[in-house]
C-alpha positions in Angstrom: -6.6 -15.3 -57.8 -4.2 -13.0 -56.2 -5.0 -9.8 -54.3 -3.5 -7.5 -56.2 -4.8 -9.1 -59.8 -8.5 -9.2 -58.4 -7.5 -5.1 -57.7 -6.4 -4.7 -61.0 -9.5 -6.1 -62.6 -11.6 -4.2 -59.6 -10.3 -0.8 -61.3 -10.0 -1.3 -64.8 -14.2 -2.0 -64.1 -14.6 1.4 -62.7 -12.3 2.9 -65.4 -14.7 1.5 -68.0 -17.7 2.7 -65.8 -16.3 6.1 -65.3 -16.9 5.7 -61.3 -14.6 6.8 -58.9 -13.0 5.2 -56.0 -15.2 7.1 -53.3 -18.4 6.7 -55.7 -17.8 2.9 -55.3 -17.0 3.1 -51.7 -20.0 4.6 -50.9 -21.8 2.4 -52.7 -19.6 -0.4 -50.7 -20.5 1.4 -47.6 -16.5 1.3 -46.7 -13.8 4.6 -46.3 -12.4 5.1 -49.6 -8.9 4.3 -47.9 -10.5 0.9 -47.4 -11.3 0.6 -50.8 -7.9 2.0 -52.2 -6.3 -0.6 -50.0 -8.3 -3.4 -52.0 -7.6 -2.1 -55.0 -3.3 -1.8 -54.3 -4.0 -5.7 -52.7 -3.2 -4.7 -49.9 -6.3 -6.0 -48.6 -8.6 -8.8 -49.9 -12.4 -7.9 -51.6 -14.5 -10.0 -49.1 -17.6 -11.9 -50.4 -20.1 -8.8 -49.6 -18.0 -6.4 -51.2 -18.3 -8.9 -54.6 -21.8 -8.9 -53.9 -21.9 -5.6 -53.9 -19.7 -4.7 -56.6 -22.0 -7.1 -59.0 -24.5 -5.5 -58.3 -23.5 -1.7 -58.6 -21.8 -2.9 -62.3 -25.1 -5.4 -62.8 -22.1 -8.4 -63.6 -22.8 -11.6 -65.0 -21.8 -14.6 -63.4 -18.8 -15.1 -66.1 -17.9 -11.4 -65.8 -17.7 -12.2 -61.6 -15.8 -15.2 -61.8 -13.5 -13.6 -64.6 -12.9 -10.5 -62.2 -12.6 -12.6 -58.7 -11.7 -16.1 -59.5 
């Protein structure tokens, strides 16, 4: 899936989570540049930032491979 889709999907998640970009960062353990970055596509999620962002929003495996693939 392309960059900036997977970015879309990344912050229409935290929209329905009500968490905010440097909640999730922290919880990423990135700088909430970083993070922004992702989420414009200007940068790709790597696999431990999925990992992680499965387990902050406790995802299913559909809702992961809906989100990232």
């Amino acid at each position: 899936m392309e960059p900036e889709k997977i970015g879309k999907n990344v912050e229409k998640l935290m929209l329905n989570n009500n968490i905010t970009i440097e909640e999730l960062s922290n919880k990423l353990q990135i700088e909430p540049q970083e993070l922004t970055n992702k989420i414009q596509g200007k940068q790709e999620f790597c696999v431990t930032d999925v990992l992680s962002i499965t387990q902050v929003f406790n995802l299913s495996n559909e809702q992961v491979k809906q989100i990232f693939f």
